[in-house]
C-alpha positions as CSV (number, residue, x, y, z in Angstrom):
1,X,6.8,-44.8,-26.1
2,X,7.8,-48.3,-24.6
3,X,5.7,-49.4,-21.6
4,X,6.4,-52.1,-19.2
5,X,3.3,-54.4,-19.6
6,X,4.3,-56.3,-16.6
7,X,4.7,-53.3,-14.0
8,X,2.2,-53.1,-11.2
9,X,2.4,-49.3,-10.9
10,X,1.4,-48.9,-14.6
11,X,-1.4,-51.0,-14.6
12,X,-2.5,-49.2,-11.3
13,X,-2.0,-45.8,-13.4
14,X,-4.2,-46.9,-16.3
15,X,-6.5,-48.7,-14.2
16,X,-6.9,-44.3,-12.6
17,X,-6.7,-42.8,-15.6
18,X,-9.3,-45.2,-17.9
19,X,-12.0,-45.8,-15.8
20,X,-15.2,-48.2,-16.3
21,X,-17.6,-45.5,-18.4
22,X,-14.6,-43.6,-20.4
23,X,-15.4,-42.7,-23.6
24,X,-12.4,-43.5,-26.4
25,X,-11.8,-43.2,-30.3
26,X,-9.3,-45.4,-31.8
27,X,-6.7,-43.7,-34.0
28,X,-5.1,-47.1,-34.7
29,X,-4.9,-50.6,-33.7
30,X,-3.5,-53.5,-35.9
31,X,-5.7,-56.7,-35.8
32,X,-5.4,-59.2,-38.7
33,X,-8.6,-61.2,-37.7
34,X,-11.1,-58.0,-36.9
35,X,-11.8,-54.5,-38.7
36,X,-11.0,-51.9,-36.1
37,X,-10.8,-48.4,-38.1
38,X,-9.7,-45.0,-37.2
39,X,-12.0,-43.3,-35.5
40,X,-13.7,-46.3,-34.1
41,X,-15.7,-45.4,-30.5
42,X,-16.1,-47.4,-27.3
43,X,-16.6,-47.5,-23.6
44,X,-13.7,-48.5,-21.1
45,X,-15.2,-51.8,-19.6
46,X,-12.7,-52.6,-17.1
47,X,-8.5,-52.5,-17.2
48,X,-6.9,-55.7,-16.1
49,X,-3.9,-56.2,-14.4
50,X,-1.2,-56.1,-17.4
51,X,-2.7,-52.7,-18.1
52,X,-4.7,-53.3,-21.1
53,X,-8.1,-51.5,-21.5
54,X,-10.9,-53.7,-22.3
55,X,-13.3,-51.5,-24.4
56,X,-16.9,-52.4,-25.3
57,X,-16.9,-51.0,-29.1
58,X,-19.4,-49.6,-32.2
59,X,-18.9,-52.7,-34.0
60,X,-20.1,-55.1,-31.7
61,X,-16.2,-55.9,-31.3
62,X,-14.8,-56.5,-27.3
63,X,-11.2,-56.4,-28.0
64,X,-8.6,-55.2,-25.5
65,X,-6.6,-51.5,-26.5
66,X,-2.5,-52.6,-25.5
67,X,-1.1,-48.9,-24.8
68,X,2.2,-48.6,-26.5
69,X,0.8,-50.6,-29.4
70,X,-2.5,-49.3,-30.2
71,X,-2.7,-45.6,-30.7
72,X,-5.9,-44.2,-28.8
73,X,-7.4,-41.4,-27.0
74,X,-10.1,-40.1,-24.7
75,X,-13.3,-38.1,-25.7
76,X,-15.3,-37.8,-22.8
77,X,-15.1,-38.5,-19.1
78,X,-17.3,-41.6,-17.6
79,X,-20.6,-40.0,-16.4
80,X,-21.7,-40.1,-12.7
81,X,-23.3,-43.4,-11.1
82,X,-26.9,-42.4,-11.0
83,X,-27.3,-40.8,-7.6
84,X,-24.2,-39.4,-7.2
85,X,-24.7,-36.6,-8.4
86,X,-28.1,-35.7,-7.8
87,X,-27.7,-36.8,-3.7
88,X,-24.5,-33.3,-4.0
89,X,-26.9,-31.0,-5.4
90,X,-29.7,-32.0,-2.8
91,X,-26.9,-31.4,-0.3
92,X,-26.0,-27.6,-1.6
93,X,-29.9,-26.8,-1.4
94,X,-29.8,-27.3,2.0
Protein backbone atom coordinates (compact mmCIF):
# COMPACT_ATOMS: atom_id res chain seq x y z
CA UNK A 1 0.00 0.00 0.00
CA UNK A 2 1.60 3.43 -1.24
CA UNK A 3 0.99 6.44 1.06
CA UNK A 4 1.54 9.97 0.31
CA UNK A 5 4.08 11.08 2.96
CA UNK A 6 3.51 14.53 2.12
CA UNK A 7 -0.47 14.73 2.41
CA UNK A 8 -1.91 16.79 5.17
CA UNK A 9 -5.08 14.71 5.46
CA UNK A 10 -2.92 11.55 6.09
CA UNK A 11 -0.78 12.83 8.60
CA UNK A 12 -4.05 14.23 10.26
CA UNK A 13 -5.44 10.53 10.00
CA UNK A 14 -2.46 8.91 11.76
CA UNK A 15 -2.02 11.66 14.01
CA UNK A 16 -6.27 10.16 15.12
CA UNK A 17 -5.63 6.90 14.75
CA UNK A 18 -1.87 6.55 16.79
CA UNK A 19 -2.26 8.54 19.59
CA UNK A 20 0.44 9.62 22.41
CA UNK A 21 0.07 6.31 24.85
CA UNK A 22 -0.67 3.58 21.90
CA UNK A 23 0.63 0.48 22.43
CA UNK A 24 2.47 -1.17 19.07
CA UNK A 25 4.56 -4.39 18.05
CA UNK A 26 6.73 -4.24 15.14
CA UNK A 27 6.32 -6.95 12.54
CA UNK A 28 9.05 -5.41 10.51
CA UNK A 29 11.13 -2.37 9.96
CA UNK A 30 14.51 -2.34 7.98
CA UNK A 31 17.24 -0.30 9.73
CA UNK A 32 20.95 -1.00 8.76
CA UNK A 33 22.41 0.97 11.76
CA UNK A 34 19.86 -0.36 14.73
CA UNK A 35 18.39 -3.91 15.67
CA UNK A 36 14.66 -3.49 15.51
CA UNK A 37 13.10 -7.26 15.58
CA UNK A 38 9.76 -8.72 15.04
CA UNK A 39 7.80 -8.42 17.75
CA UNK A 40 9.59 -5.41 19.18
CA UNK A 41 7.04 -3.24 21.62
CA UNK A 42 6.75 0.51 22.11
CA UNK A 43 4.63 3.50 23.05
CA UNK A 44 3.33 6.09 20.29
CA UNK A 45 5.26 9.32 21.53
CA UNK A 46 3.83 11.75 19.24
CA UNK A 47 3.16 11.62 15.10
CA UNK A 48 4.69 14.52 13.23
CA UNK A 49 3.52 16.17 10.46
CA UNK A 50 4.77 13.80 7.47
CA UNK A 51 2.86 11.10 9.31
CA UNK A 52 5.53 9.11 10.79
CA UNK A 53 4.90 7.69 14.40
CA UNK A 54 7.62 8.36 16.79
CA UNK A 55 7.56 5.39 19.12
CA UNK A 56 9.43 5.16 22.49
CA UNK A 57 10.70 1.31 22.24
CA UNK A 58 11.95 -1.93 24.50
CA UNK A 59 15.39 -1.47 23.46
CA UNK A 60 16.02 1.87 24.61
CA UNK A 61 15.72 2.65 20.62
CA UNK A 62 13.48 6.23 19.68
CA UNK A 63 13.22 5.64 16.09
CA UNK A 64 10.32 6.90 13.98
CA UNK A 65 7.75 3.79 12.30
CA UNK A 66 7.26 5.25 8.23
CA UNK A 67 3.71 3.53 7.45
CA UNK A 68 3.96 2.01 4.02
CA UNK A 69 7.50 0.97 4.84
CA UNK A 70 7.54 -0.44 8.13
CA UNK A 71 5.08 -3.14 8.73
CA UNK A 72 3.37 -2.63 12.31
CA UNK A 73 0.38 -2.87 14.40
CA UNK A 74 -1.60 -1.96 17.48
CA UNK A 75 -2.01 -3.97 20.72
CA UNK A 76 -3.59 -1.89 23.09
CA UNK A 77 -5.39 1.44 23.20
CA UNK A 78 -3.55 4.48 25.19
CA UNK A 79 -4.89 4.41 28.79
CA UNK A 80 -6.91 7.34 30.23
CA UNK A 81 -5.03 10.69 31.58
CA UNK A 82 -5.26 10.09 35.21
CA UNK A 83 -8.56 11.74 36.22
CA UNK A 84 -10.39 11.24 33.39
CA UNK A 85 -11.74 8.50 34.13
CA UNK A 86 -12.25 8.42 37.72
CA UNK A 87 -13.96 12.32 37.60
CA UNK A 88 -16.97 9.94 34.90
CA UNK A 89 -17.52 7.42 37.40
CA UNK A 90 -17.85 10.01 40.30
CA UNK A 91 -20.32 11.61 37.90
CA UNK A 92 -22.63 8.32 37.33
CA UNK A 93 -22.71 7.84 41.33
CA UNK A 94 -24.38 10.90 41.55
Amino acid sequence: MAFDRFDRAFAERMKRNYPAGTKIELDRMDDPYRDMPKGLKGIVDFVDDAGQIHCIWENGSSLALIPGEDEFHRIAEPEAVYGEEQETEIEQEL
